[in-house]
N, CA, C and O of each residue as an XYZ file, in Angstrom:
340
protein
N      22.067     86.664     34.891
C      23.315     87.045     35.522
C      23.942     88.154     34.688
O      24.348     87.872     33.561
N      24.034     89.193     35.083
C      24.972     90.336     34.618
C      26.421     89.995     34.531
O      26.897     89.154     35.293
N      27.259     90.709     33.492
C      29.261     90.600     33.272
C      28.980     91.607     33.568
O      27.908     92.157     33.315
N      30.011     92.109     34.247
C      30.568     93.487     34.278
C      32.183     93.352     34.071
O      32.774     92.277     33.971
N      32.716     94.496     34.030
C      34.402     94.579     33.749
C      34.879     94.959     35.071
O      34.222     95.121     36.099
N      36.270     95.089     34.850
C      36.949     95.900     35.769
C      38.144     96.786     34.736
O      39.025     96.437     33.950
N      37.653     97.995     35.200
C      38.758     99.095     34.867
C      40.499     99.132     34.848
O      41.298     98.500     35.540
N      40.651     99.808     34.119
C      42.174     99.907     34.651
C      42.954    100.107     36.354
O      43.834     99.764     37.143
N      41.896    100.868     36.094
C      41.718    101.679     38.189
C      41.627    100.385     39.335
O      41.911    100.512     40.526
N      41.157     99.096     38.670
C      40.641     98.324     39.562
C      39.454     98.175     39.957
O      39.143     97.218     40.667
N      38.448     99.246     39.502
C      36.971     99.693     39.749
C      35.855     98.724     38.790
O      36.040     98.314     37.645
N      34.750     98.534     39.603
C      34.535     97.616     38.650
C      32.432     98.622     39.402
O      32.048     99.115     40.463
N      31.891     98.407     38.186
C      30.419     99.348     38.217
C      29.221     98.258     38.429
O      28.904     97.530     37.488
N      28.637     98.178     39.557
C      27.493     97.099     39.994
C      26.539     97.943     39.239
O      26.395     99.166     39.239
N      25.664     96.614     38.328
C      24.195     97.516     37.493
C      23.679     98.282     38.419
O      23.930     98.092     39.609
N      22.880     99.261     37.989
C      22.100     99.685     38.705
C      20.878     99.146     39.170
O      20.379     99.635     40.183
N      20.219     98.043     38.476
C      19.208     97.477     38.909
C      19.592     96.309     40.127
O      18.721     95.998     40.940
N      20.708     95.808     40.172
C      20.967     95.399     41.496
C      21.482     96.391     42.476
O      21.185     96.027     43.614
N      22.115     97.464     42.461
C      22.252     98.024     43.594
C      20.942     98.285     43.785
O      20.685     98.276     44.989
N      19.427     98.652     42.686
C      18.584     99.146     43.453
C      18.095     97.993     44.432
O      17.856     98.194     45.623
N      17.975     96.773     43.805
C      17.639     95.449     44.625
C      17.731     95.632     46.065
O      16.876     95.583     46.950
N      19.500     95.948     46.086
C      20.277     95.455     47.066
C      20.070     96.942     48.801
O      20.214     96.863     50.021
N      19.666     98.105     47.759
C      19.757     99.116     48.739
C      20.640     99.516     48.856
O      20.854    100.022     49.957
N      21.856     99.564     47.700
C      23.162    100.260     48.131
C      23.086    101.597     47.856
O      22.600    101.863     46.757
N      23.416    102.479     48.514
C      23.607    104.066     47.958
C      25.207    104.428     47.270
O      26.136    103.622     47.330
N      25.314    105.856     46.590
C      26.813    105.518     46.160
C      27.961    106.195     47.483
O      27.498    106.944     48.343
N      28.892    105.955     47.479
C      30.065    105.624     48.708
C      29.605    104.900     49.728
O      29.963    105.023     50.899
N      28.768    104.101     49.284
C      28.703    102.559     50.356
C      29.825    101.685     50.709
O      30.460    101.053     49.865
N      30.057    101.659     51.959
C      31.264    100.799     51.773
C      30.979     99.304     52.073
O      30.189     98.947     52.946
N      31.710     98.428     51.255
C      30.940     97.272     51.468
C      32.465     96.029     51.756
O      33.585     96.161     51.263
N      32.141     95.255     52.394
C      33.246     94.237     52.697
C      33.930     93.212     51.453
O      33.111     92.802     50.630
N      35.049     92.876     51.311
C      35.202     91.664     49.743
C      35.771     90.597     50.995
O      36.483     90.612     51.999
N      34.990     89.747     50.242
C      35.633     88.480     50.593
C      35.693     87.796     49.854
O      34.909     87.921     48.913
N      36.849     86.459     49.856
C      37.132     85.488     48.738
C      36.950     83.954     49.329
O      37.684     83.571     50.240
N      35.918     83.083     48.754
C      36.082     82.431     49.480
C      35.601     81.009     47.914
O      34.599     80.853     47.217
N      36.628     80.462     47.984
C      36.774     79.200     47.049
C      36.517     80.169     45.864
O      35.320     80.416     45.717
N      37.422     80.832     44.907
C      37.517     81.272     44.238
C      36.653     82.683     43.428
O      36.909     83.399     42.459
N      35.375     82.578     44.565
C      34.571     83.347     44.902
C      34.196     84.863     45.108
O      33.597     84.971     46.179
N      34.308     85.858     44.580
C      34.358     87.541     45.201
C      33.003     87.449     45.916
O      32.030     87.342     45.169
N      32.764     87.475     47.310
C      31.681     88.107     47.836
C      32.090     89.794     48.478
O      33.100     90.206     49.049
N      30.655     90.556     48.034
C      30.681     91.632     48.342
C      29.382     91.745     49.584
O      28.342     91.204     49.208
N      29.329     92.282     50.790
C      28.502     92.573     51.437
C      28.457     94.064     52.054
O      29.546     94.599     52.260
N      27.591     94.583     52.280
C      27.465     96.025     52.793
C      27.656     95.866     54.302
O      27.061     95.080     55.038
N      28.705     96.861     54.663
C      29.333     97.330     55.713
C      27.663     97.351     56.698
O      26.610     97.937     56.443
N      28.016     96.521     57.752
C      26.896     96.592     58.901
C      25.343     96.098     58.343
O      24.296     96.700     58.581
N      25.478     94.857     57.549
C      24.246     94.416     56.806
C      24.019     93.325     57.269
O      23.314     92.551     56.621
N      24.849     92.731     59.228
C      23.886     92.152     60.351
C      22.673     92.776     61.260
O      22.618     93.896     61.765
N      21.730     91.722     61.312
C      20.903     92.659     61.980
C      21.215     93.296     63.620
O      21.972     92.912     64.511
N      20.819     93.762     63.579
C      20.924     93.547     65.602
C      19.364     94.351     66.151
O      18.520     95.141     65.730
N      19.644     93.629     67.218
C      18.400     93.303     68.377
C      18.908     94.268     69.529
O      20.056     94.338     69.967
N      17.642     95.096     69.976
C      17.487     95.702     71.417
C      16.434     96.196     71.630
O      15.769     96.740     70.749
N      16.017     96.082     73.071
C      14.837     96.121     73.976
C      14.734     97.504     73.556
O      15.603     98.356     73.373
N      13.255     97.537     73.426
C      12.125     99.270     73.573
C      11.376     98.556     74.163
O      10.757     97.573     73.756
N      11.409     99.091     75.289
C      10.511     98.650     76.446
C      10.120     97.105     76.664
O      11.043     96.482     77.187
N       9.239     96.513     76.453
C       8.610     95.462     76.886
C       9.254     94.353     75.670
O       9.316     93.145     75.896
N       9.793     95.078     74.133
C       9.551     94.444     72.754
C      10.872     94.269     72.239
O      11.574     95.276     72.159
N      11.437     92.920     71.795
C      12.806     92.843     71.137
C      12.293     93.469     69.834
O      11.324     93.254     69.105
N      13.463     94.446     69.826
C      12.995     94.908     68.176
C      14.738     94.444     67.103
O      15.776     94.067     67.649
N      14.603     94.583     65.963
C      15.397     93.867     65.107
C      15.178     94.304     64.437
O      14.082     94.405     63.886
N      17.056     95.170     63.986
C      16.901     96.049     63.115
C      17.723     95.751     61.729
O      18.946     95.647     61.816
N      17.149     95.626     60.579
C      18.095     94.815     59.723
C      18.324     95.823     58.141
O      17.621     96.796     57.866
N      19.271     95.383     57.414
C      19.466     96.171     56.682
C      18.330     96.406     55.515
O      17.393     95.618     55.389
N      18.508     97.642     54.610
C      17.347     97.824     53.881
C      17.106     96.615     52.746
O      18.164     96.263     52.224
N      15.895     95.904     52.260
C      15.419     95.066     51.901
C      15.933     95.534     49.922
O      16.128     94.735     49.007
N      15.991     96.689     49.892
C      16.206     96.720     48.387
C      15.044     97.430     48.078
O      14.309     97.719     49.022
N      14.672     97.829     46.751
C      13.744     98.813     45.676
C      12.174     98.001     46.408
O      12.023     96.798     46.191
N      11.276     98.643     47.111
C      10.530     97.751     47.842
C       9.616     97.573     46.670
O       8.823     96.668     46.932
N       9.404     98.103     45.423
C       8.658     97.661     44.592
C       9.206     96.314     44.079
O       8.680     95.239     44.365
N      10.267     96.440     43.323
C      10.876     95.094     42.870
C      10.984     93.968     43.946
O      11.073     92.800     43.568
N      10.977     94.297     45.344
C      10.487     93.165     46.484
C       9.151     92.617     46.231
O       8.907     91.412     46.283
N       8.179     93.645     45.921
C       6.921     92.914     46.121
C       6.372     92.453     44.616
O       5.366     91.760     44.464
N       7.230     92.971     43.491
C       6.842     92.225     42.284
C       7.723     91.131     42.124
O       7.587     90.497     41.078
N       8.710     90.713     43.024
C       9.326     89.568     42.547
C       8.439     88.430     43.594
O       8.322     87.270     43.198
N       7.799     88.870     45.018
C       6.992     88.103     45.520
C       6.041     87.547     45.496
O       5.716     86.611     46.227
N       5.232     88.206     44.353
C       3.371     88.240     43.894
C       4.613     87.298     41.990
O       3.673     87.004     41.251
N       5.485     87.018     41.478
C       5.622     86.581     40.743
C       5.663     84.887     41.053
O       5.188     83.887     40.516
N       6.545     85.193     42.281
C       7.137     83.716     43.158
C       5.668     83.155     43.549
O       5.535     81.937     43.433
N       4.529     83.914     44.008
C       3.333     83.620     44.390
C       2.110     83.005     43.054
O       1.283     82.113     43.240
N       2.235     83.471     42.272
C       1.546     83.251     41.021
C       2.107     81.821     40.001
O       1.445     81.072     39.282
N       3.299     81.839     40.247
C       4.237     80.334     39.661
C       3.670     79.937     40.623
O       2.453     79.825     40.472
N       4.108     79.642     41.687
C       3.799     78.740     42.846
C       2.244     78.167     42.835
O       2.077     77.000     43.189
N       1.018     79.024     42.405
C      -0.400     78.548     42.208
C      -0.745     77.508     40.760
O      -1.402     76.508     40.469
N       0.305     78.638     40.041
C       0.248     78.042     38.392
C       0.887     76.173     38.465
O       0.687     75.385     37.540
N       1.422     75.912     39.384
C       2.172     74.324     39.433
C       1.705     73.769     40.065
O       2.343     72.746     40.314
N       0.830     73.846     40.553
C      -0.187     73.458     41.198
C      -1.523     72.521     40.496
O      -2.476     72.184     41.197
């Protein structure tokens, strides 16, 4: 888990290795919510939505994050998972 601060400004700097995670670019605008003492942050329009191309529901969802760090955190989750075995 990363600390970060908050500025005088009110500004507060997400690592960069989670925005790369996350797919945020910079002037992303993203939603705060508070919920049981909680700061959630989510990126503005990061529901998916669904519509017909022709014959096919397609579903379009927000970007997955640094697609390398996707597929090395998956082949890690995959390799524990054999190793407990």
């Amino acid at each position: 888990m990363a600390t970060i601060s908050i500025d005088n400004a009110g500004k507060l700097e997400i690592p960069l290795e989670v925005r790369q995670q996350l797919g945020l670019t910079a002037a992303q605008s993203l939603t705060l919510e508070v919920t049981n003492g909680c700061i959630i942050l989510q990126p503005v329009g990061s529901k998916p939505t669904v519509h017909r191309h022709g014959t096919a529901l397609v579903v379009e969802t927000p970007p997955l994050g640094n697609l390398d760090t996707l597929i090395d955190d998956l082949r890690e989750e995959r390799i524990q998972s054999h190793l407990s075995t």
